[in-house]
C-alpha atoms as a printed R data frame, in Angstrom:
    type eleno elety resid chain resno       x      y        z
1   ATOM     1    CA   UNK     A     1 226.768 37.259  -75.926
2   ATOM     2    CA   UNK     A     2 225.884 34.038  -78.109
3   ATOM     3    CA   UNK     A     3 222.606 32.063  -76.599
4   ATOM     4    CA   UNK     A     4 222.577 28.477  -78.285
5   ATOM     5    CA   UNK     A     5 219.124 26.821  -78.234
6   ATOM     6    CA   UNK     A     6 218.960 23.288  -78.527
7   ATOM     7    CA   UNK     A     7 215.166 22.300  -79.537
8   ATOM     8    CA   UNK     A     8 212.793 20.677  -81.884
9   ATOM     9    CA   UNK     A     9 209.799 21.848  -84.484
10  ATOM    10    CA   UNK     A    10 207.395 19.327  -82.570
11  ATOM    11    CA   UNK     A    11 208.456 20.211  -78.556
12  ATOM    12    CA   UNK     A    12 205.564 22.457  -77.483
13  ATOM    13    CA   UNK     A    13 207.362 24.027  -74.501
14  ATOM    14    CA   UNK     A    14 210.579 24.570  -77.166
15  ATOM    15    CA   UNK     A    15 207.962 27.569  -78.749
16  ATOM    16    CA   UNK     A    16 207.144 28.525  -75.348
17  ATOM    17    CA   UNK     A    17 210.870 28.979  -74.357
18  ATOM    18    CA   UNK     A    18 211.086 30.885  -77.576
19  ATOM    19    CA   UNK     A    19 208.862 33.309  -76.812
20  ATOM    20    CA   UNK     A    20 209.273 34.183  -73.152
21  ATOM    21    CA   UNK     A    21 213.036 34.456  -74.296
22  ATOM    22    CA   UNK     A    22 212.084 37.069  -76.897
23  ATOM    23    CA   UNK     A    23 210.161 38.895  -74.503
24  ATOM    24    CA   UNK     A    24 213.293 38.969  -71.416
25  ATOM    25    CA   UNK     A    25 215.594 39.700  -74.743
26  ATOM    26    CA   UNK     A    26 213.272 42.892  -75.545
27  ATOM    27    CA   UNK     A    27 213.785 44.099  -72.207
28  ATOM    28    CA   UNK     A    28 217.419 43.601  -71.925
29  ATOM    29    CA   UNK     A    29 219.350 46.852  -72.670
30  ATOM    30    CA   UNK     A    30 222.199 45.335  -74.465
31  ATOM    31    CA   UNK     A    31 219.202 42.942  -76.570
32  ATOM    32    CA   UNK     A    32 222.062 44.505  -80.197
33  ATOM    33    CA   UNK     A    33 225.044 42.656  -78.779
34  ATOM    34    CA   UNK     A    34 223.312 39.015  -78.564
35  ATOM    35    CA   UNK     A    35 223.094 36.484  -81.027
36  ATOM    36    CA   UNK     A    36 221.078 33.452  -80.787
37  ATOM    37    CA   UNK     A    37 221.803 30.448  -82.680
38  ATOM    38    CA   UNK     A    38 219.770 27.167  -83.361
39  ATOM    39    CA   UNK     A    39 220.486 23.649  -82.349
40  ATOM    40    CA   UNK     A    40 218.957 20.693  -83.684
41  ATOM    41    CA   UNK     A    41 217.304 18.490  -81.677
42  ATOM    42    CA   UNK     A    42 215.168 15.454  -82.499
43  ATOM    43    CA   UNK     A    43 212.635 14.111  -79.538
44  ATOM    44    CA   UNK     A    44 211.694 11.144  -82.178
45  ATOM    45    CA   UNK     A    45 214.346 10.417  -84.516
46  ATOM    46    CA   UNK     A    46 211.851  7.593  -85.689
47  ATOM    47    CA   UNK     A    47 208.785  9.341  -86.117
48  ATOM    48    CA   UNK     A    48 207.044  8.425  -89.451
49  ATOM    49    CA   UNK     A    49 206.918 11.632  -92.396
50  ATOM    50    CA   UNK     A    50 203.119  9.952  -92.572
51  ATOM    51    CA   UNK     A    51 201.766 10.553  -89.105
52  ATOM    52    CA   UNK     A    52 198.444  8.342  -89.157
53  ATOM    53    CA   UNK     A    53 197.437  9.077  -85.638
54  ATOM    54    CA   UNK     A    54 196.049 12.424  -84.002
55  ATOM    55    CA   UNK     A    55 198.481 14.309  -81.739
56  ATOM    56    CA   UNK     A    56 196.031 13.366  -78.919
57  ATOM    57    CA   UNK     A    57 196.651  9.385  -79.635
58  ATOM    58    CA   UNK     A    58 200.070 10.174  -80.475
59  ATOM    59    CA   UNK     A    59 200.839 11.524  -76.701
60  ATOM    60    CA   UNK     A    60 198.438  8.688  -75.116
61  ATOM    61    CA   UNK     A    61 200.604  5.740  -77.027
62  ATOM    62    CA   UNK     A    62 204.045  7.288  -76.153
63  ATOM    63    CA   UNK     A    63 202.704  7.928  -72.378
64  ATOM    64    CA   UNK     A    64 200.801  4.428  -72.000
65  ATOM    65    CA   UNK     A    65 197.935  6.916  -71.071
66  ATOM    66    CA   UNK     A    66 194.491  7.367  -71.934
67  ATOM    67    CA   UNK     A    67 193.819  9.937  -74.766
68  ATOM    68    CA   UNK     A    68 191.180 11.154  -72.091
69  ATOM    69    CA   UNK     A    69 194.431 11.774  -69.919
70  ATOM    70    CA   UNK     A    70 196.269 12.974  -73.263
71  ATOM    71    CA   UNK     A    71 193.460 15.436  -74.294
72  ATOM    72    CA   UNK     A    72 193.650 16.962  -70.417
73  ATOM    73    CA   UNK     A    73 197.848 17.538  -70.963
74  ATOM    74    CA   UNK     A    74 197.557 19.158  -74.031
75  ATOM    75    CA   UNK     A    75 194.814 22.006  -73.266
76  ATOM    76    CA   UNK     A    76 197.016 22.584  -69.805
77  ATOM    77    CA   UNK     A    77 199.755 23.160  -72.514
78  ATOM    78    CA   UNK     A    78 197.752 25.102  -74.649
79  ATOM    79    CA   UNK     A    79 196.812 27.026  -71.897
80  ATOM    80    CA   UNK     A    80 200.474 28.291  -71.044
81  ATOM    81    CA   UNK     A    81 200.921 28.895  -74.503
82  ATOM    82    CA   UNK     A    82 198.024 30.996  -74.578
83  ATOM    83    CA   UNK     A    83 199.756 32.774  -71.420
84  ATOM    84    CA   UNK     A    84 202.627 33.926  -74.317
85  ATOM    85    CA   UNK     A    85 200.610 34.700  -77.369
86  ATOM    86    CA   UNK     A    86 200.975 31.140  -78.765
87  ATOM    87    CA   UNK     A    87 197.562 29.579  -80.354
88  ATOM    88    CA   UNK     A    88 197.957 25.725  -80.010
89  ATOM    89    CA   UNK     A    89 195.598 23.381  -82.317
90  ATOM    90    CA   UNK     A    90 196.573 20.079  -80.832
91  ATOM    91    CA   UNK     A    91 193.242 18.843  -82.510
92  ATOM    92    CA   UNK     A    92 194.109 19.191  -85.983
93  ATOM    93    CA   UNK     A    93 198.316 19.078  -84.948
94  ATOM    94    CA   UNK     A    94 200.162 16.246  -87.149
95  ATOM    95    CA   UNK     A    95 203.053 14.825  -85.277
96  ATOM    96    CA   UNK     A    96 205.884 14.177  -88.097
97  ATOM    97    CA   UNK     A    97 209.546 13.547  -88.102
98  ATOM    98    CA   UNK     A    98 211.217 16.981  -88.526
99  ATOM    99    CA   UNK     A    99 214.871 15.730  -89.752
100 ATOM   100    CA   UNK     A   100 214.029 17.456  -93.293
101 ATOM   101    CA   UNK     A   101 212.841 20.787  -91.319
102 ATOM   102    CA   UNK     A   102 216.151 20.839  -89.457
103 ATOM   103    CA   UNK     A   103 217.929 20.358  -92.606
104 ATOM   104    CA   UNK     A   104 216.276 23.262  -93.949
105 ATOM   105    CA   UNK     A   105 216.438 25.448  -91.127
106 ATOM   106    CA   UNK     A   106 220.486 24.687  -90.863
107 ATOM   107    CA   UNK     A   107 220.398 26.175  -94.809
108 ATOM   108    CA   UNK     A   108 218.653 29.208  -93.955
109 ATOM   109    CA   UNK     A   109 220.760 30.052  -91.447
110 ATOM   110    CA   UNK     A   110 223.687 29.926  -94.077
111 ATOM   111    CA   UNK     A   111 221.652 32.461  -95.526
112 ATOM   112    CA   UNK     A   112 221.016 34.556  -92.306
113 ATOM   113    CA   UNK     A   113 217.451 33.638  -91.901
114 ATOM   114    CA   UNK     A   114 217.463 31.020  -89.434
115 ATOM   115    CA   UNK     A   115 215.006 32.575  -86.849
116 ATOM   116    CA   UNK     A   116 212.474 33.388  -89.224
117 ATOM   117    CA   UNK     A   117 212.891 29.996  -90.812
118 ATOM   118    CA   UNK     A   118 212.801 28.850  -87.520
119 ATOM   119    CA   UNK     A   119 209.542 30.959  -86.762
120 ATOM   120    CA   UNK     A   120 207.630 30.060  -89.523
121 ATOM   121    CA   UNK     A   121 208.364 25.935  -89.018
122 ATOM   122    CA   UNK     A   122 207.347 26.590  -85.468
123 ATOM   123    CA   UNK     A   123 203.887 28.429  -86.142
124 ATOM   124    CA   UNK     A   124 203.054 26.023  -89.085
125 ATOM   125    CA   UNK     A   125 203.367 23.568  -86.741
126 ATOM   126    CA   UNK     A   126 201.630 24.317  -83.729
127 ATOM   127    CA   UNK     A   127 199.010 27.030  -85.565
128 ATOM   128    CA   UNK     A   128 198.461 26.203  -88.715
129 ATOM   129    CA   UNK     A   129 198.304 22.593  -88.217
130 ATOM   130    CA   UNK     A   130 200.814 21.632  -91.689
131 ATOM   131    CA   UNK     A   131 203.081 18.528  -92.025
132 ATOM   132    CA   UNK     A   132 206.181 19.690  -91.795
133 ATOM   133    CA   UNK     A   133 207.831 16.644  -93.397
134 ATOM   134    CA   UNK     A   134 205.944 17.369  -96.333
135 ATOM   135    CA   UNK     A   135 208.560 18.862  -99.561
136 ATOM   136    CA   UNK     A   136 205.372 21.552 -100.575
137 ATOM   137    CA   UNK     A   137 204.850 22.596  -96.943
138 ATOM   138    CA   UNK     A   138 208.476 22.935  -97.027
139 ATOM   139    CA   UNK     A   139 209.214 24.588  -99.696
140 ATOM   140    CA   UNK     A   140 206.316 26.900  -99.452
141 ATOM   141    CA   UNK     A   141 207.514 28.289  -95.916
142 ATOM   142    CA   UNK     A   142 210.946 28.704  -96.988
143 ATOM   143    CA   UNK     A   143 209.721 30.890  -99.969
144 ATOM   144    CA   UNK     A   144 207.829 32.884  -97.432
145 ATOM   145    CA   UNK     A   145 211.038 33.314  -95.225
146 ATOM   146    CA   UNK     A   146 212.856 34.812  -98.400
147 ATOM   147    CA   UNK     A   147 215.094 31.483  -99.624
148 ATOM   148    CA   UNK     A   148 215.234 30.742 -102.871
149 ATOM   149    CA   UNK     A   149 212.850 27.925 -104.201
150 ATOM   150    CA   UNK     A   150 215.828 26.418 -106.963
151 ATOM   151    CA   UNK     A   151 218.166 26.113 -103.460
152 ATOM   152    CA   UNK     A   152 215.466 24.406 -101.540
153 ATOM   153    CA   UNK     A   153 214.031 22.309 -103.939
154 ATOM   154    CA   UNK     A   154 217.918 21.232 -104.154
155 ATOM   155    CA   UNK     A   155 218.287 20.937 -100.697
156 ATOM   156    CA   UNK     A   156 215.378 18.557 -100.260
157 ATOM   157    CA   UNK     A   157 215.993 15.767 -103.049
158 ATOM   158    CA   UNK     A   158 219.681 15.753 -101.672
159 ATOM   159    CA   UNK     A   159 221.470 15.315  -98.154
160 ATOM   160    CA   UNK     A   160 222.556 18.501  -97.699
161 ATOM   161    CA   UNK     A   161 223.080 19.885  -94.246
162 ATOM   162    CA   UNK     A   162 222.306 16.302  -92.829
163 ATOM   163    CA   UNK     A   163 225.782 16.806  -91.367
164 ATOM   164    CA   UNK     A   164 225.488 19.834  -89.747
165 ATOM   165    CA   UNK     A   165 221.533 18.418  -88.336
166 ATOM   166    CA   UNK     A   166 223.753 15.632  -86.923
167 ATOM   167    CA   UNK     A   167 226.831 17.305  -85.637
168 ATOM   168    CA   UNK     A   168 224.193 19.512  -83.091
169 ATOM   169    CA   UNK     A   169 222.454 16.443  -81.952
170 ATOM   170    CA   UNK     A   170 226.261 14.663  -80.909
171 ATOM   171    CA   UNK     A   171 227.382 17.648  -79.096
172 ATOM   172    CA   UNK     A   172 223.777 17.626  -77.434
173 ATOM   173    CA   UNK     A   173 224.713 13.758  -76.147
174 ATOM   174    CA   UNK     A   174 228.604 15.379  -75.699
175 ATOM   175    CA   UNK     A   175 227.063 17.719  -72.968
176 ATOM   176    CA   UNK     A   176 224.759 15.779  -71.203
177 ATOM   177    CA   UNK     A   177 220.949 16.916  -72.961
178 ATOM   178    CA   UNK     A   178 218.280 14.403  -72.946
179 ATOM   179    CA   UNK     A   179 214.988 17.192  -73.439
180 ATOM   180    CA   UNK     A   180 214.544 20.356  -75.091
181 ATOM   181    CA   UNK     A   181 214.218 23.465  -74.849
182 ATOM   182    CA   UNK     A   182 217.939 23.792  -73.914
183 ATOM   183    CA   UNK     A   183 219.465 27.219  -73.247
184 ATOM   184    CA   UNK     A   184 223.440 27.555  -73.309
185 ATOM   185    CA   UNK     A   185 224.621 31.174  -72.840
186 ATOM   186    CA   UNK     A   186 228.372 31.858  -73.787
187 ATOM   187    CA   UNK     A   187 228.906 27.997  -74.109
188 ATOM   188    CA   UNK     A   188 229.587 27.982  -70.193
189 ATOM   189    CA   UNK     A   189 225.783 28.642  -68.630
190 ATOM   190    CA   UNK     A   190 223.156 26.165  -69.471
191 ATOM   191    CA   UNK     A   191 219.581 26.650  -68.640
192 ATOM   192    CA   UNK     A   192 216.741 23.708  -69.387
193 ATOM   193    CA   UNK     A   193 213.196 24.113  -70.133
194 ATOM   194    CA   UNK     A   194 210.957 26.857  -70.518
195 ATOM   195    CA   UNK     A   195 211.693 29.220  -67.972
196 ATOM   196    CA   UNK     A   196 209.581 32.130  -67.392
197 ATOM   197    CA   UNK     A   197 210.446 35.708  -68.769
198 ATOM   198    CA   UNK     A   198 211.888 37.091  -65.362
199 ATOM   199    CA   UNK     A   199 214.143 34.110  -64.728
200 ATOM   200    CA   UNK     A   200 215.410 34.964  -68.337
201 ATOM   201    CA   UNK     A   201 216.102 38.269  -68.032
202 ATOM   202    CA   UNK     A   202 217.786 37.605  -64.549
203 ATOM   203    CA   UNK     A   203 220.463 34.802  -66.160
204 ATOM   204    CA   UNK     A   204 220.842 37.457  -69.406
205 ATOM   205    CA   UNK     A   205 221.966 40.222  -66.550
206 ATOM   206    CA   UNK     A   206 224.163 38.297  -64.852
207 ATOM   207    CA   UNK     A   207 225.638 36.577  -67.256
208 ATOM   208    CA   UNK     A   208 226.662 39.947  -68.991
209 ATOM   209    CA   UNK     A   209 228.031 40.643  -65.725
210 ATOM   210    CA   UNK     A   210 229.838 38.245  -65.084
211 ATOM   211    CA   UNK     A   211 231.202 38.251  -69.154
212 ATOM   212    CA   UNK     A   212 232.309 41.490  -68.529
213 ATOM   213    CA   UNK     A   213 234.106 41.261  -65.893
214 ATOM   214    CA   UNK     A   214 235.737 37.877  -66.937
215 ATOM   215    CA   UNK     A   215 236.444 40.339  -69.830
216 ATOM   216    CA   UNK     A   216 238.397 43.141  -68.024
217 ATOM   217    CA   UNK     A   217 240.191 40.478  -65.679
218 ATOM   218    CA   UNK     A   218 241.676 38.558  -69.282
219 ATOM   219    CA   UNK     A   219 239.563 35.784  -67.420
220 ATOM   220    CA   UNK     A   220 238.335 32.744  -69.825
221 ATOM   221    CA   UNK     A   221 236.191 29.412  -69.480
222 ATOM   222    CA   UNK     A   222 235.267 27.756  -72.775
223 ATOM   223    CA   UNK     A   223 233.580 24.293  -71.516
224 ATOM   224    CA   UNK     A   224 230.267 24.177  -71.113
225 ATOM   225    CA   UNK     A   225 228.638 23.279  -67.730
226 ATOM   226    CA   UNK     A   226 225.359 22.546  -66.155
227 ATOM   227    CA   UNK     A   227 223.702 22.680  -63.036
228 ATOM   228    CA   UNK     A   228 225.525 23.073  -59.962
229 ATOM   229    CA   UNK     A   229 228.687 23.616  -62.087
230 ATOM   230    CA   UNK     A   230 227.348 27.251  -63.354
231 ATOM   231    CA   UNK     A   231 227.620 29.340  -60.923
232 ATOM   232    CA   UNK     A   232 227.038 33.144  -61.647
233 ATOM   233    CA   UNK     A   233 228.123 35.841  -60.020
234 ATOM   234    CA   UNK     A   234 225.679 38.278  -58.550
């Protein structure tokens, strides 16, 4: 089974999706046989490398809200985070533009690392509170994932991988995805947002199910669909 996740280093409920994925994954009995692969997906394809703004007045000027209002969203976030072992600093958090961290996290999957590239980006983020638009945060993450520094420092004064960063984000518009966290199981089943751990496990199950029988009937679909259009079998 191949899960596809189309999301973005600065969504907060894309780490939330993660992790209540992970944990409906862990309890799944056939967890070996899946493979999940990353999407790129920017929610700000304009948003400066230099944030000069807290995340609080970030959220308040893209919402036409006050940052009172702002400040009240983010700790209900931070709160559900919590829920899934997630520590949220939106006080210290700078918002960036994250085209360079999908670039990277596109090479490290060449190199079979993606998720813990992906991991790292994620935590550094939300956690540690780093700009991840800046080459030294960059860099040093990578080096902690286990790339190698003469690659990456390559990788970031060139283009590389733009086109790969690019050719998720068209097939996002090709199949109808305007937010992240976006789920597509077996490029037929799509699930959106961050759904809790039992709804997770339930979709894994029957899509498996399904799959198999699909399987053993020399049935195949190899569209994607949403919504109404996915209907599983129970």
């Amino acid at each position: 089974m191949k899960i596809e996740i189309w999301s973005d280093f600065v969504c907060p409920f894309c780490y939330i999706g993660k992790r209540r994925l992970e944990t409906a994954l862990n309890q799944f009995e056939h967890r070996e046989k899946v493979k999940i692969e990353y999407k790129s997906f920017e929610l700000n394809p304009k948003a400066t490398t230099k944030p000069s703004q807290s995340f609080h007045e970030y959220l308040a000027t893209e919402k036409g809200i006050s940052i009172e209002h702002a400040k009240e969203l983010n700790e209900r976030v931070g709160r559900e985070a919590l829920s899934v072992g997630l520590k949220y600093n939106f006080d210290t958090m700078q918002h960036t533009n994250t085209f360079d961290a999908h670039r990277l996290a596109k090479y490290a999957e060449s190199k079979n690392l993606g998720e813990e590239m992906t991991e790292k980006l994620l935590y550094a983020y939300f956690t540690d509170s780093d700009l991840i638009s800046d080459y030294a945060t960059l860099k040093r993450l990578a080096l902690e994932a286990g790339l190698d520094k003469e690659e990456v420092e390559e990788l970031l004064e060139t283009n590389r991988y733009a086109r790969r960063v690019r050719e998720d984000q068209d097939l996002a518009k090709q199949i109808g995805i305007r937010g992240v966290p976006f789920f597509v199981f077996n490029e037929k089943y799509a699930i959106s947002g961050a759904q809790s751990e039992e709804f997770f496990l339930e979709v894994l199950t029957k899509v498996w199910k399904e799959e198999s029988h699909r399987l053993t009937s020399s049935e195949s679909k190899t569209s994607y669909c949403t919504g109404n259009e996915c209907n599983l079998e129970e």
